[in-house]
N, C-alpha and C positions, 0 to 999 in steps of 0.2 A: 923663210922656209925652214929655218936652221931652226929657230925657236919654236914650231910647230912642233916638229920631229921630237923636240926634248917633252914637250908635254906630251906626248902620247907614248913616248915611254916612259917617261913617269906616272901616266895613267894606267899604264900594263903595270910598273912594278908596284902601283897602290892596290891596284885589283890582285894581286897576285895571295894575297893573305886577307884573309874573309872573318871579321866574327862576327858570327851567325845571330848569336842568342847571349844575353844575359838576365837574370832573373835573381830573385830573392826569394827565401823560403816562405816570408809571410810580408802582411802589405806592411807595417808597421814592426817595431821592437820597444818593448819596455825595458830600462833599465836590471840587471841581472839574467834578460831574457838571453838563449842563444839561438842561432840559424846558420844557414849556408847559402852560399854565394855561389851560384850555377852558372858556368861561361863555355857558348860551347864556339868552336874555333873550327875555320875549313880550308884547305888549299883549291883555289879555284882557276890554279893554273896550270900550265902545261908541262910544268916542269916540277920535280918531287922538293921539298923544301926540307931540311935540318937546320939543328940547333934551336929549335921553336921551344920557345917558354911562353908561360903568362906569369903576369904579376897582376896581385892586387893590393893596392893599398888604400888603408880604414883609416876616417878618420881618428882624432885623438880619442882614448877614453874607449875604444873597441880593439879587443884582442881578437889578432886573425890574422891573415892576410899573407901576405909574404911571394917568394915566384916556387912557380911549379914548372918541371921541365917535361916535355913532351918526348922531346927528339924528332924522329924521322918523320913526318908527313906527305904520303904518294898522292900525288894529283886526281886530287876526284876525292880525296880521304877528310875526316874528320877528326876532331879528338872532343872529348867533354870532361870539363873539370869542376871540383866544387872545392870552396875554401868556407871550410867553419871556422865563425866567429862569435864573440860573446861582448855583447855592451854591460862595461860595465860602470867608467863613469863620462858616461860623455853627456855631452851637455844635449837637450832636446831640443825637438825640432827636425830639420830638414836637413842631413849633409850628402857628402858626396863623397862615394867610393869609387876610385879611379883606378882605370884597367890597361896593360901596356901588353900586346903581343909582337914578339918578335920572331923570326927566323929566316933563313939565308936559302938560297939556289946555290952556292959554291963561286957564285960572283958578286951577287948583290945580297944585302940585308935589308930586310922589308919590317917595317913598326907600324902597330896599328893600334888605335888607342879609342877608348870607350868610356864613359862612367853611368853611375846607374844611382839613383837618388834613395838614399839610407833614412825613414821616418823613426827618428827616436821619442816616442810617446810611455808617457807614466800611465795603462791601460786602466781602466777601470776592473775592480775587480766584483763581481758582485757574488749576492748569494739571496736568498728568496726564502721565506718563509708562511703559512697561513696561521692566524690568532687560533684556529681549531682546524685540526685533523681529519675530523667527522662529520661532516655533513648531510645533507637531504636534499636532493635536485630542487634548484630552484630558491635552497636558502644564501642567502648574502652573508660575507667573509671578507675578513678588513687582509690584505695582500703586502706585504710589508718586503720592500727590497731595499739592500744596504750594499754601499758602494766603499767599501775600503781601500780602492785603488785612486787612481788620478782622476778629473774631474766628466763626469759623461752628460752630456746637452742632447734636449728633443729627445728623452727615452721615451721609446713604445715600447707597451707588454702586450705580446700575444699569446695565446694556445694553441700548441701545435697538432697534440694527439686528439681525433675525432669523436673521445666516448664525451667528454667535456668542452662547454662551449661558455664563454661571457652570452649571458641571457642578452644584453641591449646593442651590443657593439660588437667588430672584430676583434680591437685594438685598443689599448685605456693609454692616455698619454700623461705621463708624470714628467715633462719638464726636466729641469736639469735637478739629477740627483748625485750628492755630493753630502754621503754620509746615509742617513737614510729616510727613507719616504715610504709613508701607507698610503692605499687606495681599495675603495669599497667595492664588490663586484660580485653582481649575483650570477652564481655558476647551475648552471643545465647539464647533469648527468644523463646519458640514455645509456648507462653502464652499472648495476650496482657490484658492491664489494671494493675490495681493494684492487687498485690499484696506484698505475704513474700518474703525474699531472704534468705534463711536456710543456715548458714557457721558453718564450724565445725574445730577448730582450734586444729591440733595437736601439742604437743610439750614434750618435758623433762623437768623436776623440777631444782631446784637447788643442789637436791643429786639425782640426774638419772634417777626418775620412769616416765615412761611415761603413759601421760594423753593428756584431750582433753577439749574441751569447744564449748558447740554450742550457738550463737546468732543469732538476724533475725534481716533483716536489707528492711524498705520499699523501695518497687521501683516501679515505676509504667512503662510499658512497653507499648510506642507509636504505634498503628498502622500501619505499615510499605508500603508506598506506591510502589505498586511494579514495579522493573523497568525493568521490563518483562510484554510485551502483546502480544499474539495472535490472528492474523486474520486470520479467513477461506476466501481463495482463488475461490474456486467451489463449486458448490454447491451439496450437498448431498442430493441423493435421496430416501425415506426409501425402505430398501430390497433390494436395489441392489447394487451390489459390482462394485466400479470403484476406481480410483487412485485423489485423491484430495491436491490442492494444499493448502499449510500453508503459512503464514508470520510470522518469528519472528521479535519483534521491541525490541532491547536491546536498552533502554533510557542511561544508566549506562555506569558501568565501564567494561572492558575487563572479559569476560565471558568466563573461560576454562570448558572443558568437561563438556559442557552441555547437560541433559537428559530430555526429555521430556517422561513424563507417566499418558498416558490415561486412562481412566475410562467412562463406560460407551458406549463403540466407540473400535472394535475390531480391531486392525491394523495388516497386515501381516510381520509375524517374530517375533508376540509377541508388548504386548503394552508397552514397552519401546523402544522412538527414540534415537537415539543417534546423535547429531548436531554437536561435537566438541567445538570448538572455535568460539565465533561472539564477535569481536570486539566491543570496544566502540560506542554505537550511530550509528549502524549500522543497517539495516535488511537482515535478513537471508529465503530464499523462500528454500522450502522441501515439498516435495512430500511423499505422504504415501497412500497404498492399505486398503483400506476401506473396510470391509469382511462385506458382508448382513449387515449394520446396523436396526436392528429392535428396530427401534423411530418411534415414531408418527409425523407424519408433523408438522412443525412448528417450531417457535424458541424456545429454551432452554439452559440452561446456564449448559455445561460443564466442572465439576471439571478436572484442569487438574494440578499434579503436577511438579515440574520445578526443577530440581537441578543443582548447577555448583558449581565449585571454583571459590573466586575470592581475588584477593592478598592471594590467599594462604589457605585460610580461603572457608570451606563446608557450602555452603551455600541452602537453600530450601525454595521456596513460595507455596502456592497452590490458581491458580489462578481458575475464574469463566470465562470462555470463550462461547460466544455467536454462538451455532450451527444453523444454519437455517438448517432444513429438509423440503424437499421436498415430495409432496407424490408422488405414481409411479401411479396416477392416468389415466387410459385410459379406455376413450368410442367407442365402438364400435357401426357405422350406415348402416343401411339397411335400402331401398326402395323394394317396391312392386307395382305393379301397377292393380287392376282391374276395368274394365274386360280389358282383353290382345288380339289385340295387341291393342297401343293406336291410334284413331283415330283422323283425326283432323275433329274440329267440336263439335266431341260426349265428353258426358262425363265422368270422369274414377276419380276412387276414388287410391291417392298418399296413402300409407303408409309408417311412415318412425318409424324403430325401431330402439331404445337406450338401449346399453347395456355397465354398468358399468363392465370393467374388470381389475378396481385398487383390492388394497386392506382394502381402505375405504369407507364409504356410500359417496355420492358426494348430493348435492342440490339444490334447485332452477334452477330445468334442465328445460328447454326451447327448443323449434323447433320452426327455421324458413325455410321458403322454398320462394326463389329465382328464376327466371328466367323471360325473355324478350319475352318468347314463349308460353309461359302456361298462360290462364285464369285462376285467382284463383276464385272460386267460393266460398268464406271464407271474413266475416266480416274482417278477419284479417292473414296473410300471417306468425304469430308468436301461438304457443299452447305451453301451462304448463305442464308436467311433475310433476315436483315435488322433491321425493326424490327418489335415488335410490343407496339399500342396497347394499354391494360386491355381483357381480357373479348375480345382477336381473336387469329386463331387464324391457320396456315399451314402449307400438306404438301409434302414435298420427295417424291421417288421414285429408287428405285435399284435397277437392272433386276439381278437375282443367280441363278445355279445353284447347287440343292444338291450337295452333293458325295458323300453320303452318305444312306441311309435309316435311319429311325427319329426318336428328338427331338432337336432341333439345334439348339442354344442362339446366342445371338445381344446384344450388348451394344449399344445405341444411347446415346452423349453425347451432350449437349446444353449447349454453352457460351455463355455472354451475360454481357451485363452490365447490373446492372439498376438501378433509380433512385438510386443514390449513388454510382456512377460505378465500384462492385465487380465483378470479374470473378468470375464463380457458373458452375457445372459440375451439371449435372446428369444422374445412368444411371439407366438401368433395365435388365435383364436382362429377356429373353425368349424363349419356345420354343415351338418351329413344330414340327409332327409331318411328317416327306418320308416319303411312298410309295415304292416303286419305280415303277420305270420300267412302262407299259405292253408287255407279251411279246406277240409275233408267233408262235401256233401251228402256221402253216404248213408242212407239212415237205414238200420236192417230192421225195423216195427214194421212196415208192411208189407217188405214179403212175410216176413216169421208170420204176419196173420194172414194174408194169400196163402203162404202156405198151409197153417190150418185149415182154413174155408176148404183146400181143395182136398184136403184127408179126408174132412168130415163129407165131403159129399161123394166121394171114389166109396166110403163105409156105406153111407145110406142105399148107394147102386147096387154095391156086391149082395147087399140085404134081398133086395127085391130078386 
């Protein structure tokens, strides 16, 4: 019973003094490197503790170390300490930094001891360069990394920043590098101009632990002229759905599974085409159903983007392709004629009504009126209009005699220009049926002679 009693108070006065945490400033130290030794200490007893110190002691060949005094520590309380140290000739490898904390209740002294495993490693040092500066998405660069530090095993090279990518792989693996090594790698910009190259070098130490190392290496990313163009075949009318031809022109090299994806421009099936294969310096004509496109007349530059393989390699442009739209521009013309029917001779007043039935305002609308049969009775055979909004309409009038009877044909243009800035012309032929003239049956020979007869015989009467 007596012997129970002792361990459980020697169990109270080992708990009595707590260290909590130790740590190191980094997982590893090379030679001339320096760091800190972070130890943090607690009282987890019921009673306040003084004279509390820590010690640390390094091994040989690292400066550091030494005791730090705390003092007072109240129950429930804490202290944190850090001892900077500098390797500088200790032998590599694996050692061991041993930790001693002590402090007293004013009866008993309580010691509590720790160590924490010190990697002295000769680190690799590296540095990164490319054979050229200047590139074009998609061209291959010999990648040359040099290790002037200690020995580094299983390096991986990655990319870290997003505008640049290894066209085949995520990661190229060079083996142990110890001094220096090139490796070929075809690079994919979606970025042009200058900028970073972010590489992030993995590898193991000379005793195991694996680590990394990131450098940035300038590159500047050419312009890439592209050797994909698109030409519209027909022309595109806006609003109305028909089937339009394309031109691909591969300037380049052999182009597999090539995709072409629209924007802007609704194609039936969904707006990815699918082309296949276009040979070297070749073009390729394809057809696609056009659903209602609602664009505005006129030319505008459609993003279109482009992908294929080629050697092997996924490749993507986004070209600016030139759509001409058309508007669905139509006028509609009517004549009238009063007063009806038309006589020849008399005169009768033409109207001719214009009615916009696109779906843009159309302008500088004009009427002329035509024919070899009709007197115009008009300084001029052409009147102005103006403009005219969708769906409204406007009549000109031009006062004419026919010149002839029977059908008498008649041509009316109608010139404007309508939502993309095109000058459009549009006739119609028409024919009017001319009467003749209304006849005067009156004929005054036989009264003028009735009425002679009847003089000369009223003379002959009065005679008798």
């Amino acid at each position: 019973m007596k012997r129970l009693l002792v361990l459980l108070v020697l169990g109270v006065v080992f708990a009595q003094l707590s260290i909590s945490s130790v740590s190191l400033s980094d997982q590893s130290f090379s030679p001339g490197s320096s760091g800190y030794l972070t130890i943090t200490i607690a009282n987890i007893g019921q009673s306040s503790l003084s004279a509390v110190s820590v010690k640390a002691e390094f091994p040989p060949g690292v400066v550091g170390g030494g005791e730090q005094f705390v003092g007072i520590i109240e129950s429930g309380g804490s202290a944190t300490l850090s001892f900077p140290f500098k390797v500088e000739d200790a032998n590599k490898g694996v050692s061991v930094v041993r930790i001693r904390v002590s402090g007293s209740d004013g009866s008993e002294t309580f010691i509590r001891r720790s160590s924490v495993a010190l990697s002295i490693v000769d680190e690799p040092k590296f540095s990164v360069h490319l054979d050229r500066s200047t590139i074009e998405s998609g061209d291959s660069v010999q990648i040359v990394v040099k290790n002037n530090g200690g020995p580094a095993k299983n390096v991986f090279l990655s990319i870290v920043n997003s505008s640049v990518s290894f066209a085949q792989e995520d990661r190229l693996f060079l083996g142990d590098v110890e001094g220096e090594k090139a490796v070929e790698a075809t690079l994919l910009a979606s970025q042009e101009g200058a900028q970073k190259m972010l590489l992030k070098i993995e590898y193991e130490n000379e005793i195991g632990e694996s680590k990394f190392y990131t450098t940035a290496v300038d590159l500047r990313v050419k312009p890439t002229l592209p050797s994909i163009s698109l030409l519209q075949k027909d022309p595109i009318k806006t609003k109305q759905t028909a089937t339009v031809r394309f031109e691909l022109d591969n300037r380049g090299e052999d182009k597999e599974d090539v995709r072409l994806i629209f924007s802007n421009l609704s194609v039936e099936g969904g707006n990815e085409v699918v082309l296949g294969k276009v040979p070297a310096r070749t073009k390729k004509e394809f057809s696609v159903k056009v659903i209602n496109p609602d664009l505005p007349p006129g030319t505008f530059l459609m993003p279109l983007k482009v992908r294929w393989v080629e050697k092997g390699i996924e490749k993507e442009s986004l070209l600016s392709v030139p759509l001409e739209i058309l508007s669905d521009t139509e006028v509609g013309i009517f004549i009238e004629g009063k007063p009806t029917p038309f006589m020849k001779g008399e005169r009768h007043t033409l109207s001719v009504l214009v009615a916009n039935k696109g779906s843009y305002t159309i302008d500088s609308v004009s009427v002329r009126v035509d024919s070899e049969d009709l007197e115009l009775l008009e300084l001029s055979n052409e009147q102005h209009i103006g403009s005219l909004e969708k769906d409204d309409f406007s009549t000109v009038q031009f006062d004419v005699m026919p010149k002839k009877e029977g059908a008498t044909s008649l041509q009316i243009t109608v010139n404007y220009r309508d939502g993309d800035g095109r000058w459009k012309t549009a006739k119609v032929e028409k024919t009017i049926v001319v009467r003749p003239s209304p006849t005067n049956n009156f004929n005054p020979l036989p009264y003028l002679i009735g009425a002679v007869v009847g003089g000369v015989a009223v003379f002959l009467y009065r005679r008798k």
